[in-house]
Residue, then its C-alpha position, 0 to 999 in steps of 0.5 A: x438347393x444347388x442348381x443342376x449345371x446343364x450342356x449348355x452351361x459347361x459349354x458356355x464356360x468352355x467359350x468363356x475367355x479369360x482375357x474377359x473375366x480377369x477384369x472383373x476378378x481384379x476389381x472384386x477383389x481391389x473394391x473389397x480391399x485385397x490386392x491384384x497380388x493376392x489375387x495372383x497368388x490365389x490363382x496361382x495356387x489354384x493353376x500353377x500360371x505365374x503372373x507373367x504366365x497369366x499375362x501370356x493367357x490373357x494376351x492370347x485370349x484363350x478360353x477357359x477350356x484351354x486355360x484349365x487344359x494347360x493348368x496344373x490343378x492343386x491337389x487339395x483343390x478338391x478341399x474347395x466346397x460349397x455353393x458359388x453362383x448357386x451350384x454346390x460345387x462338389x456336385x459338379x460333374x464337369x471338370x471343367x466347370x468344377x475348376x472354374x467354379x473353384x477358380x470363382x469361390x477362391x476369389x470370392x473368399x478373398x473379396x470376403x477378407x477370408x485368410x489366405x491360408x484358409x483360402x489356400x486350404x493349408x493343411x496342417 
């Protein structure tokens, strides 16, 4: 059973940085034999940011709140189901915190070796 994401959760990956979890996105997906490119082009998919953008957010140090405000979500992101860090994510009310753990399951998929059409939820 999916746990219920709380204020306090939203508000804590609202502080987040991106600048402090980029890291450990790299090396999730380099120790699972992916590579920091997909990894760009996944969150490209999901954000719209460029690599060169990515950079700038994390050289500013922003937080996800303002990571996902200046974002373009992709209109099949809400293709994205399932549970991630134990919350189903097509229950999470917060959009900020849905993004997020878009954001996360994407990665996850690509560390797991998932194809990268699936990953991009490709429709036919």
């Amino acid at each position: 059973m999916a746990t219920k994401v709380t204020p306090e959760h939203n508000e804590r990956i609202a502080n987040m940085t991106f600048a402090s979890v980029y890291p450990h996105y790299v090396t999730k997906v380099e120790k699972k034999g992916r590579t920091v490119e997909e990894l760009h082009q996944v969150l490209e998919w999901l954000t719209g940011f460029d690599e060169s953008q990515l950079q700038e957010l994390i050289e500013e140090k922003v937080t996800f709140k303002t990571f996902f405000e200046r974002a373009t979500i992709h209109p099949n992101a809400n293709l994205i189901k399932g549970v991630i860090c134990g919350y189903r994510i097509e229950e999470i009310e917060n959009d900020l915190t849905r993004q997020t753990r878009y954001m996360d399951k994407l990665i996850d998929e690509l560390a797991k070796g998932r194809k990268m059409e699936k990953i991009l939820r490709e429709v036919k």
